[in-house]
C-alpha positions as CSV (number, residue, x, y, z in Angstrom):
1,X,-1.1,14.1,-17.6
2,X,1.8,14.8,-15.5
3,X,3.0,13.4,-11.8
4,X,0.9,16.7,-10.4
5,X,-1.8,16.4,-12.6
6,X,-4.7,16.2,-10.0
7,X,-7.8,16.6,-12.4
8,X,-7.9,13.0,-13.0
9,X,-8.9,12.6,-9.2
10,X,-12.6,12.5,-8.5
11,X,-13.7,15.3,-5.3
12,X,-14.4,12.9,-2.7
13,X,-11.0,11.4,-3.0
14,X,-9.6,14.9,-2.3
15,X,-11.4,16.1,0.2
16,X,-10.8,12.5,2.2
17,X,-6.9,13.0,1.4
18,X,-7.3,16.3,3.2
19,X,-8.9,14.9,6.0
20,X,-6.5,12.2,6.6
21,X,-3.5,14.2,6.4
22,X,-5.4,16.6,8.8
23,X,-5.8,14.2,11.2
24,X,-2.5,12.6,11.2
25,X,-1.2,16.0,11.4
26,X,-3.4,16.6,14.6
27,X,-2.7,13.5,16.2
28,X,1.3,13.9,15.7
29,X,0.9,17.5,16.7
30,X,-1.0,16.4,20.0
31,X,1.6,13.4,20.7
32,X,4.5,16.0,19.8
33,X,3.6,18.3,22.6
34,X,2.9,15.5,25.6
35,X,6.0,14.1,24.9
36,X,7.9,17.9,24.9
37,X,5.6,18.5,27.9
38,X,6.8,15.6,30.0
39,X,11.0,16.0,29.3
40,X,12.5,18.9,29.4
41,X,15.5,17.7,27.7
42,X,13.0,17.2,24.4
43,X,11.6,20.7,25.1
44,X,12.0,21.6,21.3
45,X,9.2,19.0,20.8
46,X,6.7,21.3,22.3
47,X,8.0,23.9,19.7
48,X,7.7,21.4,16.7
49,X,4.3,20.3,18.4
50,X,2.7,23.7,18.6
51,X,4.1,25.1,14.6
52,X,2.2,21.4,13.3
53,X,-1.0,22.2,15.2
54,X,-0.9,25.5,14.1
55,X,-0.9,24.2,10.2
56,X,-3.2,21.6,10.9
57,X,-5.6,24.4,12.0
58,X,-5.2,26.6,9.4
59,X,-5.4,24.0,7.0
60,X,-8.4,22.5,8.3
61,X,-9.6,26.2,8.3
62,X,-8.5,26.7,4.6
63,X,-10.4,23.6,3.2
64,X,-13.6,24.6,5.6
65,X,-14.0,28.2,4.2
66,X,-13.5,26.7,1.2
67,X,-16.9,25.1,0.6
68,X,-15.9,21.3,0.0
69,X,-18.3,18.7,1.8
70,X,-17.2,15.9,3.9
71,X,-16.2,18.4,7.1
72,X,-16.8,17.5,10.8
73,X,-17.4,19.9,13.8
């Protein structure tokens, strides 16, 4: 039973950690790339804004294909 030990950790708990940190991923992703879009002093915002929406994407795609329940379309 170690710090990483995640077997303890019912499903459900798991797959709504995912979903969270999907979300919050989206939403900074989204604010990242008005904010870069609007100054073009802060234009590597749009850069940071896109590479986090990218993850957020394929993550969400990663825990989709991968069967769990608790997904949203």
């Amino acid at each position: 039973m170690g710090i990483g030990d995640s077997s303890k950790i019912p499903p459900e708990r798991n797959v709504l950690t995912m979903n969270t940190l999907l979300i919050i991923a989206g939403v900074v992703a989204i604010v990242l790339l008005l904010v870069g879009g609007f100054s073009q002093a802060l234009n590597w915002l749009l850069w940071v804004g896109v590479i986090l929406l990218v993850i957020a994407a394929i993550g969400w795609l990663l825990s989709f294909m991968s069967g769990r329940r608790g997904h949203t379309v």
